[in-house]
Residue, then its C-alpha position, 0 to 999 in steps of 0.5 A: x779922214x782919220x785923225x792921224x791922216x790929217x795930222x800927216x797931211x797938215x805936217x806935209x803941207x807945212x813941209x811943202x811951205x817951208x821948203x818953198x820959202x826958202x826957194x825950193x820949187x815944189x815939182x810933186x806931192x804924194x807922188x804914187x806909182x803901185x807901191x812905190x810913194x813919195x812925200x815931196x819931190x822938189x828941186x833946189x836949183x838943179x838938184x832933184x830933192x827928195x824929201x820925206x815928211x814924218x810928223x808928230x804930235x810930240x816926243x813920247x816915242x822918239x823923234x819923228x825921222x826915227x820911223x824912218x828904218x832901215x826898211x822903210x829907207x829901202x822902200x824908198x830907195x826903190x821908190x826913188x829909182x822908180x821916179x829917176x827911171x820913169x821920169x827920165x831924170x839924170x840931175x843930181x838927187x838928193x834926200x831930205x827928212x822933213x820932221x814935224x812936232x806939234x799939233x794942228x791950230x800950233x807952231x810946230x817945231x821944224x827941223x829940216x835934215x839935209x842930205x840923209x844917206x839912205x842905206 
């Protein structure tokens, strides 16, 4: 695996730890259906919380949730839809960024952005 597969794989289980401690249930990761993708899918009592992981080993080129475009927030957007509509969800939905700085073998520095408007 590629050295930056990995390091997005380990700030995604980190993501998924972290929301777990603080009571979420974890319902899906890395959730693919064609070209749609999600990181996490998980609940926070009864609201369906989607949550996007973005992971960096530092700072150097912004932070990590500035990947996030306005095209990318269009993908998953219809990625979203997509879940809701295939899964027949009809809960509250919400979208979370997860961002990730550090290196593997160290203590990251979390940040958990709650309730991110998508476009």
């Amino acid at each position: 695996m590629a050295a930056h597969n990995e390091l997005g794989r380990w700030g995604e289980d980190l993501a998924a730890a972290f929301l777990e401690e603080k009571g979420y249930a974890i319902i899906e990761r890395d959730w693919k259906s064609g070209h749609h993708d999600l990181d996490i899918v998980a609940k926070d009592g009864s609201t369906l919380v989607i949550v996007e992981v973005k992971t960096r080993r530092n700072r150097l080129y912004g932070n990590p949730e500035e990947a996030i475009d306005y095209r990318k927030r269009r993908s998953l957007l219809s990625a979203i839809n997509h879940y809701t509509k295939s899964h027949r969800i009809y809960s509250s939905v919400r979208f979370d960024i997860i961002s990730i700085v550090g290196n593997m073998g160290e203590k990251p520095e979390i940040d958990h952005i709650i309730d991110v408007a998508l476009l």
